[in-house]
C-alpha positions in Angstrom: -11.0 1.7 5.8 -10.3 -1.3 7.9 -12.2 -1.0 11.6 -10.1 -4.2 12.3 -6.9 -3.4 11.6 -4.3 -6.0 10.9 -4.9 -8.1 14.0 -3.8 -12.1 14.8 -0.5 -13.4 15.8 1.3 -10.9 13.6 -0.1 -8.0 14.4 2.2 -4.7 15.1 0.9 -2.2 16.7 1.6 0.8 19.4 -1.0 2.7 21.4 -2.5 4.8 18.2 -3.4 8.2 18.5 -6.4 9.4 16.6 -6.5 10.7 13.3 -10.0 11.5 12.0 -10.8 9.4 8.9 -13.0 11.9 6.6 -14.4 9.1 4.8 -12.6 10.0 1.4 -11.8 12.8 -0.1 -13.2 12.2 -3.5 -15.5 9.2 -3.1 -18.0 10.4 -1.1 -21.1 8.3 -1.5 -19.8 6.3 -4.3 -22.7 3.3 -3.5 -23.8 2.5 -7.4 -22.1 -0.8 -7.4 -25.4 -2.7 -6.7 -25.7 -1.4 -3.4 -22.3 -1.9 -2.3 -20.9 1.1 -0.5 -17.4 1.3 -2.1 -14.3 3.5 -0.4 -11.7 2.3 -2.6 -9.0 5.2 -1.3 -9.8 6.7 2.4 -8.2 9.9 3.5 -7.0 10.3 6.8 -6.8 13.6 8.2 -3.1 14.6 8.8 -1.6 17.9 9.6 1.5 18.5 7.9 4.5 16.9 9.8 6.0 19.4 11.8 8.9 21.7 10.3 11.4 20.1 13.1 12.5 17.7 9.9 16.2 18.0 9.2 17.4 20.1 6.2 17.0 18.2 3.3 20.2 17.0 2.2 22.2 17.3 -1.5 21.1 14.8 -4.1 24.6 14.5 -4.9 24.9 12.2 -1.8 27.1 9.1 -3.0 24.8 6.5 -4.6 25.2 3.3 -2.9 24.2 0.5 -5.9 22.1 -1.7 -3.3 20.2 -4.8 -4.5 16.4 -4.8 -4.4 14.3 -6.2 -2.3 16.9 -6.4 0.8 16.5 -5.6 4.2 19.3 -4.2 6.2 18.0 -4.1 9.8 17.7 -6.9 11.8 14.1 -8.0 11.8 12.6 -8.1 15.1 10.4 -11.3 15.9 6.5 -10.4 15.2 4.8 -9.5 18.2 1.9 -11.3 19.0 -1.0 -9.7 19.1 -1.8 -6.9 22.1 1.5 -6.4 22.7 3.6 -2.9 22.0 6.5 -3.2 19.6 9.1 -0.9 20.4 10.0 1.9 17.1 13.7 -0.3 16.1 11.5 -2.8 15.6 9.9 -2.5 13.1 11.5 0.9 11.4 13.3 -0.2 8.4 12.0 -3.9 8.1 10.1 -2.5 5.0 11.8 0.0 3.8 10.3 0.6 0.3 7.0 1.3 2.1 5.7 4.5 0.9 3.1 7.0 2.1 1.4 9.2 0.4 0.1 12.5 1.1 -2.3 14.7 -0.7 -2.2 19.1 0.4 -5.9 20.0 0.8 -5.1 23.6 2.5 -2.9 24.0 4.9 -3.1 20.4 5.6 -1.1 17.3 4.5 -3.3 13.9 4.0 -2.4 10.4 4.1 -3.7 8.6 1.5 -2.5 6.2 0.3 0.6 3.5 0.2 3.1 2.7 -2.2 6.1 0.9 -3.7 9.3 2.3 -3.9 11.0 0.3 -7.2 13.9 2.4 -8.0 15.9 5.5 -6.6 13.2 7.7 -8.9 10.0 5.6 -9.2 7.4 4.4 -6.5 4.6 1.7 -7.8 0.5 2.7 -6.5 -2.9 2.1 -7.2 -4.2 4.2 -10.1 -7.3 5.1 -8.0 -4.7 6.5 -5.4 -3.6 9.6 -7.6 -6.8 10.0 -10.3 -9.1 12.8 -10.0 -12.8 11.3 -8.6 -14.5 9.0 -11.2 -11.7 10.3 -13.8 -8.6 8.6 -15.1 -6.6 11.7 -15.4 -4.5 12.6 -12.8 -4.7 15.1 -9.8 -1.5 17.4 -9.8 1.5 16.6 -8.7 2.1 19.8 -7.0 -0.1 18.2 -4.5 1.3 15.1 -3.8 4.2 13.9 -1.6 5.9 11.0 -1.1 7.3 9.9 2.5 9.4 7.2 2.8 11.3 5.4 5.6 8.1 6.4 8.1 7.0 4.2 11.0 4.9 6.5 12.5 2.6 8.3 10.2 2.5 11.5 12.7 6.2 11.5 13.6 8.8 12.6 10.9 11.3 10.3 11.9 15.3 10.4 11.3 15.5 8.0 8.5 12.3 9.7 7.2 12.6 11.2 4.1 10.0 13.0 1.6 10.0 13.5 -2.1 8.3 15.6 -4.7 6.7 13.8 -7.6 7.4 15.3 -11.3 5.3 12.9 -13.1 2.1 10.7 -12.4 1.7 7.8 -14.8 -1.4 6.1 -14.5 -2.1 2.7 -16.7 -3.7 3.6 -20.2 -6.2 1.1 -19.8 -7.2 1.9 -16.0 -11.0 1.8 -15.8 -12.2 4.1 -13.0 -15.7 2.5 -12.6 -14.6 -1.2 -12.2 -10.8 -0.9 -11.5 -9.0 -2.7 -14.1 -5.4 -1.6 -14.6 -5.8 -0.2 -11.0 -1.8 0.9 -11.2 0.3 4.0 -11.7 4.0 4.7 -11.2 5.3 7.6 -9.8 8.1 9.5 -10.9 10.0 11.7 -8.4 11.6 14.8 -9.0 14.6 14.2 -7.1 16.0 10.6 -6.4 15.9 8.9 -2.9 19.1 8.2 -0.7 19.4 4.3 -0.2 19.4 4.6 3.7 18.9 1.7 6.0 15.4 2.8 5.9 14.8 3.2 2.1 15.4 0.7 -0.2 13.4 -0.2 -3.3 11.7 -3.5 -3.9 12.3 -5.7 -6.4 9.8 -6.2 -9.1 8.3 -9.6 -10.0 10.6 -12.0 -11.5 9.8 -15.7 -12.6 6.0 -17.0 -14.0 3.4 -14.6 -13.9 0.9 -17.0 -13.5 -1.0 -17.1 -10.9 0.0 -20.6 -9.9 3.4 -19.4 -8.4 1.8 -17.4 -5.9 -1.6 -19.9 -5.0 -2.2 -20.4 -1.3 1.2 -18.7 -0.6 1.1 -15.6 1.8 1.6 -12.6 0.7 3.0 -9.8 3.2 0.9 -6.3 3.5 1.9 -3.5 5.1 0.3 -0.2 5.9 -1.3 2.0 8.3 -4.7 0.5 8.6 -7.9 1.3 10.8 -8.0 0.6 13.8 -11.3 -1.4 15.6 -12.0 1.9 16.9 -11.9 3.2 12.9 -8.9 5.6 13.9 -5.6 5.3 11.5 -3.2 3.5 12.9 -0.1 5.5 13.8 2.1 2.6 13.1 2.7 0.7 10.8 1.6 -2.7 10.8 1.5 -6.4 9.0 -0.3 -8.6 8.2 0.4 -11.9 6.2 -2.3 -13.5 3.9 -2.5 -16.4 1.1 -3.6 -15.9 -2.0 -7.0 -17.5 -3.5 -7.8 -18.8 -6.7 -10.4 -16.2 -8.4 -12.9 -18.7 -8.9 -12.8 -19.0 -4.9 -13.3 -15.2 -5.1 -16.3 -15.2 -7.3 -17.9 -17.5 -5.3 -17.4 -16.0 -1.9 -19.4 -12.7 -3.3 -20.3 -13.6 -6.9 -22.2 -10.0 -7.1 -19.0 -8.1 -6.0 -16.2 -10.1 -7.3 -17.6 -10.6 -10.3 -17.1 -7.2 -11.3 -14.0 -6.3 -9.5 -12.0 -9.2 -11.0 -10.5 -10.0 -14.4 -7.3 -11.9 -15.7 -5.0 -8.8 -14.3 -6.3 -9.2 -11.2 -6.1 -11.8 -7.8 -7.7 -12.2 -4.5 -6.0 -12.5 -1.3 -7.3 -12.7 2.3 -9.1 -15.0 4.5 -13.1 -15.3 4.2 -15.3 -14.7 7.7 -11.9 -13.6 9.1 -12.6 -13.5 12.5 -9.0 -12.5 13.5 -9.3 -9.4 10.9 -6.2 -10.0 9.5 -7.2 -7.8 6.4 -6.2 -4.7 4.5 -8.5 -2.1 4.1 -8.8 1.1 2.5 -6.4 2.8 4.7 -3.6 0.9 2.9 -4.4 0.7 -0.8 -2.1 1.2 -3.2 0.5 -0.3 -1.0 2.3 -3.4 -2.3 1.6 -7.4 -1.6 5.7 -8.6 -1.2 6.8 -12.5 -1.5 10.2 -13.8 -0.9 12.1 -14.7 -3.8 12.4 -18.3 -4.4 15.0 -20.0 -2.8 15.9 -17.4 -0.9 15.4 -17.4 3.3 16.1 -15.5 6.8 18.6 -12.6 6.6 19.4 -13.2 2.9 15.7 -13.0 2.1 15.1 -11.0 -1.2 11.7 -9.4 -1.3 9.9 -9.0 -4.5 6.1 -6.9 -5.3 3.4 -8.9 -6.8 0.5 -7.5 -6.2 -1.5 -3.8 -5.4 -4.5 -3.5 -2.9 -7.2 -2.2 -4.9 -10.5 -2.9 -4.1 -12.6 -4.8 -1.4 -16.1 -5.2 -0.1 -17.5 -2.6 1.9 -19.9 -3.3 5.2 -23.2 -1.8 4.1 -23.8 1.9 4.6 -21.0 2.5 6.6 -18.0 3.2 4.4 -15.0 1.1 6.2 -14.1 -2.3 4.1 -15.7 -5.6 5.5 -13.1 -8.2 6.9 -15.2 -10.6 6.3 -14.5 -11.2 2.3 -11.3 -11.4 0.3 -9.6 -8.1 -1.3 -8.4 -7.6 -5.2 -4.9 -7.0 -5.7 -3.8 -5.7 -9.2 -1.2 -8.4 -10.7 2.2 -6.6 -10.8 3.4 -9.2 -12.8 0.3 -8.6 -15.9 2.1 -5.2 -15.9 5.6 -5.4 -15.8 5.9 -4.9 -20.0 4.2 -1.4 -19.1 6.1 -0.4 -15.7 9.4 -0.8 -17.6 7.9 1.1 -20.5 7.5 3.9 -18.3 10.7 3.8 -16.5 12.6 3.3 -19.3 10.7 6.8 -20.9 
């Protein structure tokens, strides 16, 4: 959980109405990481959206073969920070940002981001859909996907939600140190390419880590606020990538754990503009512009997965002040194909 949200000269936001954060569902009081207090996957408290939405309409809707990692609407300039952006915005400037929702009672939760990759499969942090300290995963019967949302309370018209027939989480993920932190998602029924949901493309070109070194990296999600509420909207933030050695050093006791060759750091250290992701938006995808590609004709590709950062001491909400992991898409692109392919 972020209490900064994603400020600084990009930052989205609207006025944002409360939702209680509960502080995670299944990690309670996680703190045996040498005394780091650890939220790797908060819960907000959501009620389900209201039953207003529009009847769902026939999967046998024409599929429209669109390209990856495009962007149909007309993206607005980024609002500086402070400043209200209006809902065209910013609707549909991402539109393979997913949220996810986990049913505890009579109640819908957000949970988590994620990737939409194809017209059946969305891409998420491992930790997102396993059971507490487990790598087996919670149901699916509990789990939907929203996509095409701006505001996390509103069901919007280009919103649409999804069942999810399979959850694959990464046969290798390690719960207690987050390696592998990745799962795809498989959805019963297949998305409508709208102007509002569109997948992203998957890596392509070296996955070394020198391609993406001091870049920036693009982050969405519905992070804290600095008052620790969710964010209704969805916001932005841009951030370069660090070498791991940079990492390690910044918070050898932390990092060192947390990071391994499938991993990479991202962020800016003592960021006093908060320009940070937090727990609020893990699972949710780090996107890059394809090479040699620019401005309306921009194709967006995922390279990384928020998984894990720093938390300030005792208090359960992620510290701005130090980098976060991402998991490496690209380490894992073998096994992503594997599964879609399956």
């Amino acid at each position: 959980s972020n209490n900064q949200d994603f400020q600084g000269s990009n930052r989205e936001r609207e006025s944002t109405s409360s939702g209680t954060n509960s502080n995670g569902l299944s990690y309670e009081e996680d703190t045996a990481h040498n005394g780091f207090d650890f939220f790797p996957g908060d819960f907000a408290v959501n009620n389900r959206p209201s039953q207003t939405r529009p009847p769902p309409r026939p999967s046998s809707v024409t599929k429209r073969n669109v390209a990856c990692g495009t962007v149909a609407m007309k993206p607005s300039p980024l609002i500086s920070y402070g400043q209200n952006t209006t809902q065209d915005g910013f609707l549909g400037q991402w539109p393979w940002h997913a949220a996810l929702y986990y049913a505890q009672g009579a109640q819908l939760m957000y949970t988590c981001g994620a990737t939409l990759i194809s017209e059946n499969y969305i891409l998420t942090a491992a930790h997102c859909v396993a059971k507490p300290h487990s790598n087996r995963p919670i149901d699916t019967k509990r789990l939907a996907v929203y996509l095409g949302k701006y505001s996390l309370k509103k069901f919007g018209s280009g919103t649409q939600d999804r069942e999810v027939s399979d959850i694959f989480i990464h046969p290798q993920y390690n719960y207690s140190v987050y390696f592998n932190d990745i799962a795809v998602l498989k959805l019963k029924n297949s998305v409508d390419i709208t102007n509002y949901v569109r997948p992203c493309c998957l890596w392509e070109g070296g996955n070394d880590i020198e391609y993406v070194l001091n870049k920036l990296g693009t982050v969405v999600g519905w992070g804290f606020d600095e008052n620790r509420q969710i964010s209704d909207t969805l916001m932005q933030a841009q951030m370069p990538v660090v070498s791991t050695v940079t990492c390690i050093y910044s918070n050898r006791e932390f990092f060192s754990q947390f990071t391994n060759e499938k991993t990479y750091c991202a962020g800016f250290r003592n960021d006093d503009l908060g320009t940070t992701v937090c727990n609020g938006d893990s699972g949710g995808g780090m996107v890059f512009p394809k090479s040699g590609t620019n401005g309306h004709n921009t194709v967006w590709q995922i390279r990384g997965i928020v998984s894990v950062g720093v938390a300030l001491q005792g208090q359960g909400v992620c510290d701005p002040q130090h980098y976060i992991v991402f998991t490496d898409v690209a380490k894992h692109l073998n096994w992503i194909r594997q599964v879609m392919s399956e």
